[in-house]
C-alpha positions in Angstrom: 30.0 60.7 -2.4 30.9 61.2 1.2 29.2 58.8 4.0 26.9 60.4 6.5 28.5 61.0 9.9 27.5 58.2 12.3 24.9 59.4 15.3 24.8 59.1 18.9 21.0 58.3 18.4 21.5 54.6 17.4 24.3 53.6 20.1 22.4 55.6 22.4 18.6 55.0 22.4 17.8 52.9 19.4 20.0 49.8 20.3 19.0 49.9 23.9 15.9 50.1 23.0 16.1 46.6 21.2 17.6 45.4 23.7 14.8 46.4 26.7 12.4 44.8 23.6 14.4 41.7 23.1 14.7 40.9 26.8 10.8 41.6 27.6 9.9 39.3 24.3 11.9 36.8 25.9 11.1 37.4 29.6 7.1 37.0 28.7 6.8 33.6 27.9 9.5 32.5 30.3 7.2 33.2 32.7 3.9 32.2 31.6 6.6 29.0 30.9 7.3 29.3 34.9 3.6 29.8 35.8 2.6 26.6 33.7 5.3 24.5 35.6 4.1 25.7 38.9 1.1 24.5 38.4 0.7 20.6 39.0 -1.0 20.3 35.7 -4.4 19.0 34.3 -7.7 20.4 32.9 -10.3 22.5 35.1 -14.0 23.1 34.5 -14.6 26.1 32.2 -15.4 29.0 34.5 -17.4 30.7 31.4 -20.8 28.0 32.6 -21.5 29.9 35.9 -22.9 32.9 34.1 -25.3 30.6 31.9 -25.9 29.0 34.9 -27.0 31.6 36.8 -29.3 33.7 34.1 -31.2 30.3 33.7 -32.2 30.7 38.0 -35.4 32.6 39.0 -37.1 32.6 42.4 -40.3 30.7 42.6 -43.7 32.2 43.7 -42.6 30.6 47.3 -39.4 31.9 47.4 -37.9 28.7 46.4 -34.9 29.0 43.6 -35.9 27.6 40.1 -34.4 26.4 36.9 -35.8 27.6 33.6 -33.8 26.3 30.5 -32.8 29.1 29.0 -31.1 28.8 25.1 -27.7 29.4 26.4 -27.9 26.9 29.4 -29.8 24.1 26.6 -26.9 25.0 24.5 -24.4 23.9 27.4 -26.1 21.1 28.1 -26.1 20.0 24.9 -22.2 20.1 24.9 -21.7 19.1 27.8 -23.8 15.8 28.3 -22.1 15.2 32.0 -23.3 19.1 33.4 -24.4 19.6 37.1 -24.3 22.2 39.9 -26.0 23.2 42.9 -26.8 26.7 43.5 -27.5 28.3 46.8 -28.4 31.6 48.0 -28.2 33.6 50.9 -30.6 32.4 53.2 -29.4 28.8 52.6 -31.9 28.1 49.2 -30.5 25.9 47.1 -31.1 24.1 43.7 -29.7 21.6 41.8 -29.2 20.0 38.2 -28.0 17.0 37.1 -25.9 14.0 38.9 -24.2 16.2 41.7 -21.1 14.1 43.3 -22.0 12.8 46.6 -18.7 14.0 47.6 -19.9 17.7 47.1 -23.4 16.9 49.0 -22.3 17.2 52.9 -20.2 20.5 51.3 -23.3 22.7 49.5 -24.5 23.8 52.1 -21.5 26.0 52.7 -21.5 27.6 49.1 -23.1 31.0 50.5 -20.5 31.4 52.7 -17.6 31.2 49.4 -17.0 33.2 46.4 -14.5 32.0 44.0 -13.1 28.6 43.6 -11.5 25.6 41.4 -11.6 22.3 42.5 -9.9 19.6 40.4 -9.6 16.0 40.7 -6.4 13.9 40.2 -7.7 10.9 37.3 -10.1 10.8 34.6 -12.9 11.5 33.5 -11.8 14.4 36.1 -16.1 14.1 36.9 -15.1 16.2 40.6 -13.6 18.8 38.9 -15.5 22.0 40.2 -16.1 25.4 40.0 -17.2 27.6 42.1 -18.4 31.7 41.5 -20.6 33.8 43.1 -23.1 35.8 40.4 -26.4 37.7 40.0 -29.0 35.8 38.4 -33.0 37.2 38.5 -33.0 35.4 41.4 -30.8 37.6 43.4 -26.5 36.8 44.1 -26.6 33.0 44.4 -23.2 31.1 45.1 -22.7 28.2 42.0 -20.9 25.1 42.4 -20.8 23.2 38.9 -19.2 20.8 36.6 -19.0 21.2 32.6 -16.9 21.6 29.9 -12.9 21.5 30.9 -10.2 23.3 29.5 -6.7 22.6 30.3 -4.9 24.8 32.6 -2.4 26.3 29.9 -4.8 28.1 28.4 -6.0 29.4 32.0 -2.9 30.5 32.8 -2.1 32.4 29.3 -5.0 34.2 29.6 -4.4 35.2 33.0 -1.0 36.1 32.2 -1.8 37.7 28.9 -4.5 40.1 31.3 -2.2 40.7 33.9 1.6 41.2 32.5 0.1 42.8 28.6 -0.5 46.2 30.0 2.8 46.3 32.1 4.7 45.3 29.0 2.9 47.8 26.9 3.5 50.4 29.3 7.1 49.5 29.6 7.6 49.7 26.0 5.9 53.1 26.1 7.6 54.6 28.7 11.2 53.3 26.8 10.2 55.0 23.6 9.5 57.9 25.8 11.7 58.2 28.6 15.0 56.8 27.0 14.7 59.8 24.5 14.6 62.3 26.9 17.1 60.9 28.9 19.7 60.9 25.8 19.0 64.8 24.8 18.9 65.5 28.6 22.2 64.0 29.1 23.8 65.5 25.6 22.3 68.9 26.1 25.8 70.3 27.1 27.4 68.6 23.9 25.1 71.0 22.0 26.0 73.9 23.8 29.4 73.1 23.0 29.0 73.2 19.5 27.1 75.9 19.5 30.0 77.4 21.5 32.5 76.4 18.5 30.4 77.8 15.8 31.0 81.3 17.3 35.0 80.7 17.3 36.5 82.4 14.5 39.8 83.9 13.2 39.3 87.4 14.5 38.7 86.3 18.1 41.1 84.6 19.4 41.5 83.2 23.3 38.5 81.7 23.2 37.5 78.4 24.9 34.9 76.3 25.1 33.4 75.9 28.5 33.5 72.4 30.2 30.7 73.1 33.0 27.3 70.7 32.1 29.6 68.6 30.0 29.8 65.0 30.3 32.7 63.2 31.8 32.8 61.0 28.5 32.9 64.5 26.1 35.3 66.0 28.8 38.5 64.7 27.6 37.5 65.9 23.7 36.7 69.5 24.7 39.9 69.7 26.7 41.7 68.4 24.3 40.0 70.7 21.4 40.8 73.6 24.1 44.4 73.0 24.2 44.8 72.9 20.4 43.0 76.2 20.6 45.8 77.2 22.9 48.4 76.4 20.5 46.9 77.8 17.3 46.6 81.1 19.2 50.3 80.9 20.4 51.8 80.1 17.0 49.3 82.8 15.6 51.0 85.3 18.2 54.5 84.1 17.1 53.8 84.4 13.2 52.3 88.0 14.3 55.6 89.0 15.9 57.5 87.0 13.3 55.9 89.4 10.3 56.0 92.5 12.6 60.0 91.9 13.5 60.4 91.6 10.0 58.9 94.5 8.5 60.5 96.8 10.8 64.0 95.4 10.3 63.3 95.7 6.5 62.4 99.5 6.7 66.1 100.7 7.4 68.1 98.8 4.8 65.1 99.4 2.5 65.7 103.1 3.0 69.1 103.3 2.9 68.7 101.3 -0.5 66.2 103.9 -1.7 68.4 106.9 -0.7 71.9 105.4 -2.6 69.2 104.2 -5.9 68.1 108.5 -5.9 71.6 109.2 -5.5 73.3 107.0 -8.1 74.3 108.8 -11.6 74.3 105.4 -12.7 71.0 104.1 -15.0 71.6 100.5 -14.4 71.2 101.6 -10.9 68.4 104.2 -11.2 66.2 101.5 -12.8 66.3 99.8 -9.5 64.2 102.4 -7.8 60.8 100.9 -9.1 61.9 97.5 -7.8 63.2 99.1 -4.3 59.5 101.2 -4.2 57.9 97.6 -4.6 59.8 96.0 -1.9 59.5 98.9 0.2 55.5 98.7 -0.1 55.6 95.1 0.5 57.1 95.6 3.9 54.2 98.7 4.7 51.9 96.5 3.4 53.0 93.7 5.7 53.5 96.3 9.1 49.1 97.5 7.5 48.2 93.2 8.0 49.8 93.7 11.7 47.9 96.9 12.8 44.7 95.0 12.2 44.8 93.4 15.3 47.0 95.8 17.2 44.6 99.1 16.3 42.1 99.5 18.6 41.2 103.1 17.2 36.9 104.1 17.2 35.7 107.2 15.8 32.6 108.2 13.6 33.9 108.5 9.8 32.5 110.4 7.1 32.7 107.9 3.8 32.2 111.2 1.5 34.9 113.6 3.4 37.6 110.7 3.4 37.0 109.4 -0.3 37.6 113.3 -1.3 40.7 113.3 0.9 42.1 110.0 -1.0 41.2 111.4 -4.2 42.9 114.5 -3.7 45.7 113.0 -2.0 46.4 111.1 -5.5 45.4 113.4 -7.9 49.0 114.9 -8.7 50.5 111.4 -8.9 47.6 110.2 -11.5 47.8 113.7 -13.4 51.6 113.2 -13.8 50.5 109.3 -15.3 48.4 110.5 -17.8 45.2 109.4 -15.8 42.0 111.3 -14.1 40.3 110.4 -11.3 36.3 111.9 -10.2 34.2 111.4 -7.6 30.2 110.5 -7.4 28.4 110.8 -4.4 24.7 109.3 -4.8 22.1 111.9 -4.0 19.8 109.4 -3.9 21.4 107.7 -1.0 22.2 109.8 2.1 25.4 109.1 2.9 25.8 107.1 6.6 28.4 107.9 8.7 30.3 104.4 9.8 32.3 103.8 13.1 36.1 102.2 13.1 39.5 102.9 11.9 39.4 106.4 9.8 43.1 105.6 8.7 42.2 101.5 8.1 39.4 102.9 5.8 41.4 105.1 3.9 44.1 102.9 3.4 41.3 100.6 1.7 40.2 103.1 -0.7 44.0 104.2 -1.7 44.7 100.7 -2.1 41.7 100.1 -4.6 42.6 103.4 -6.5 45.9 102.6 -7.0 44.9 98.9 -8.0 42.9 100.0 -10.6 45.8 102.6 -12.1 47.6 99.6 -12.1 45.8 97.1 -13.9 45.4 99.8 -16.3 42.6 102.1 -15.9 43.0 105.4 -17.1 40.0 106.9 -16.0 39.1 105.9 -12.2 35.6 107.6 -10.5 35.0 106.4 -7.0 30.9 106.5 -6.1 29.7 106.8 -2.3 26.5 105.3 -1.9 25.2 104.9 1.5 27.2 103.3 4.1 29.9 102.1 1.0 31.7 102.7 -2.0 33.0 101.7 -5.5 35.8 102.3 -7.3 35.0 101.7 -11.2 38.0 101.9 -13.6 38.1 101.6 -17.3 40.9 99.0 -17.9 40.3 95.4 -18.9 39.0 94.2 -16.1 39.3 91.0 -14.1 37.9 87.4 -15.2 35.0 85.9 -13.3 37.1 82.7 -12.3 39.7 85.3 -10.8 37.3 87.0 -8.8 37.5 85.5 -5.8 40.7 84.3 -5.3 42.9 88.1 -6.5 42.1 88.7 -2.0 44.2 85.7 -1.3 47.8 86.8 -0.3 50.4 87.4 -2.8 48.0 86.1 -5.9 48.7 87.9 -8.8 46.5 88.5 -12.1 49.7 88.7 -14.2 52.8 86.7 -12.3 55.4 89.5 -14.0 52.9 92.5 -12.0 54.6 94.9 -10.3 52.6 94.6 -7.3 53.6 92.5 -4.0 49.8 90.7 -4.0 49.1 91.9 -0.7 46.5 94.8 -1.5 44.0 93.4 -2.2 44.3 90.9 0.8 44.9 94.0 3.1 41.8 95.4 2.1 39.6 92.4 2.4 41.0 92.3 6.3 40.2 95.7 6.9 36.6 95.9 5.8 35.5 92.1 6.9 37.0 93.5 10.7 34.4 96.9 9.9 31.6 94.3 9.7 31.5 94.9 5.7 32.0 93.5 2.4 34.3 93.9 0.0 33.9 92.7 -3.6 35.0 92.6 -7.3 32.3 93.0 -9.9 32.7 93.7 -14.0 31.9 97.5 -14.8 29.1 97.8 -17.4 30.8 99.2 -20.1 34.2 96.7 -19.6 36.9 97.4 -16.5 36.1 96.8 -12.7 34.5 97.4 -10.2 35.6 97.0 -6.4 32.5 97.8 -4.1 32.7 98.1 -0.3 30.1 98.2 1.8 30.3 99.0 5.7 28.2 98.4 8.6 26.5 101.9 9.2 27.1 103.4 12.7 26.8 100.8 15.0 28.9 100.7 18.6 32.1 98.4 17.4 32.4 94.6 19.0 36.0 94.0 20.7 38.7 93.1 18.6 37.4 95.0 15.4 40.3 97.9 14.7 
């Protein structure tokens, strides 16, 4: 079982993402931990009285402020045995409950004039501790200095904290899960493009390169790199091109003097050669056919039903001197499409698949045209499934003791895949073969197709 391929998306935004996490999880407390310390310590009155407080005041039929002991303000009492304030309004009204400080007497009448206040004490029972809010009570806004329950100030602080720094963390954490993201397919966008780029590089075109603009500096040194192997494949392709093509032609002379002393020979050890001499000499056509592929550039509209006829009757003397017969079907049902490229590429594919199946012993061949394709069907014994495939790789033979050089078959594969088409091998109904092609109907031809 192979492993997945690891991703960019972990390195890149899920780990730094546990990291922002990790440093604000730690970073959070530190400083509520930093805002505790800075304070000197010690318990303040509960700011949550003042609004109890002030419900409980009314104004007087004089105008005078008044208490009236509401169940929330009987319930703080209760709690809080030691309660007081003073309350005072704007025009200087005040009231008061319980044992106010005399400390805080010379100071109330002041209270209009503040807002918001703590006031805390240094020893216990901590009886100065103060607070001081300004709120709306029936009476109108009165200004409340009072004493009650106390909570320490670590819990003050927390909450503070928690109110003030929870939204900036949760929008930190939003913004990473967002942002981070974004930035990472941003930043790999020209990665993609890339590889998109090499998808579209294949063995027919060859000087292609993958472009290095929008790349980044980190993926740079990679695409050069895969650039330059691309440079070398294409040079060692051009050298085994020239390799095959030096060869062939040197072959063709000695190959046809060979041919010309085998005819001339009285000798029948020596006329036997010729079939062996014809095989090598169609090995070294077949090999000059693989080279014109890329050096033909020829583009003309061809007529599938004209040319098949032309093959056909170009080897019907050989296959009437064999013993064999050869017909040709053109569907009526299908109008026949004419199909741009290489007339003499094409025709080289159907000889080749005529004379394959006279070879492999058919004795009655019948070529169909059907649309923008064709079949040749032969009677013989036809070609196992598992073999299928692999009789278009070079120099594969059905039977290792066969006549032919393996090459035909491969040639023809080449020349219809660089038409846009299809070639393939199927088992004729009533046993035998049968080789169908079928070919991009007229289109305008992309570069590098013969």
């Amino acid at each position: 079982m192979s492993r997945r391929p690891p991703s960019l998306k972990r390195p890149l935004i899920v780990q730094p993402l546990l990291f922002q996490f990790a440093i604000l999880f730690i970073c959070f407390p530190l400083l509520v931990a930093l805002a505790l310390r800075a304070d000197s310590g010690g318990p303040y009155t509960d700011e949550r009285i003042t609004p109890v407080i002030a419900a409980a005041i009314v104004r007087a039929d004089d105008g005078a402020l008044a208490l009236r002991m509401t169940e929330q303000l009987a319930a703080l009492r209760a709690e809080t045995p030691n309660l007081w304030f003073v309350a005072e309004d704007d025009h200087g009204r005040r009231l008061s409950f319980g044992q106010v400080p005399a400390q805080y007497a010379a100071a109330t009448s002041l209270l209009r004039n503040l807002s918001y206040g703590h006031v805390r004490d240094r020893f216990a029972p901590h009886a100065l501790s103060a607070v001081i809010r300004r709120e709306e009570s029936p009476a109108g806004p009165v200004t409340i200095l009072g004493h009650g329950k106390l909570t320490q100030v670590g819990f003050t602080v927390l909450a503070a904290s928690n109110v003030a720094a929870l939204p900036i963390f949760l929008l930190m954490v939003l913004m990473s899960l967002v942002a981070i993201p974004w930035i990472v397919r941003r930043s790999l966008a020209g990665v993609a493009r890339i590889a998109a780029e090499a998808e579209s590089i294949d063995v027919d075109r060859r000087g292609v390169r993958l472009s290095e603009a929008q790349v980044p500096s980190e993926i740079a040194p990679l695409v050069r790199a895969v650039n330059d192997a691309l440079g070398r494949l294409d040079e060692g392709y051009e050298r085994q091109r020239r390799f095959i093509a030096s060869a062939a032609h040197e072959l063709r002379t000695p190959i046809a003097i060979l041919r010309v002393k085998v005819d001339a020979s009285s000798d029948p050890d020596t006329r036997r050669l010729a079939s062996d001499v014809e095989r090598l000499a169609n090995l070294a056509e077949q090999m000059l056919d693989l080279q014109r592929l890329d050096a033909a550039r020829c583009d003309e509209e061809i007529d599938l039903a004209a040319l098949v006829r032309r093959v056909a009757g170009d080897l019907a003397p050989l296959l009437i001197a064999a013993d064999r017969s050869i017909a040709v079907e053109v569907d009526a049902a299908q109008p026949v499409r004419l199909v741009r490229g290489d007339a003499g590429a094409i025709e080289r594919v159907a000889t080749n698949l005529v004379q394959n199946a006279i070879e492999h012993g058919g004795r009655h061949v019948v070529v169909r045209v059907q649309g923008a394709g064709f079949e040749v069907e032969d009677d013989g014994p036809g070609i196992p499934p598992e073999e299928r495939e692999r009789v278009f790789e070079p120099f594969h033979r059905l039977r290792p003791r066969s006549a032919g050089s393996g090459l035909g078959l491969h040639l023809v594969q080449q020349v219809v895949e660089r038409h846009g088409g299809h070639v393939a091998i199927l088992g004729a109904p009533g046993g035998g073969t049968i080789a169908r092609v079928v070919l991009a109907p007229v289109r305008p031809v992309s570069p590098g197709t013969p």
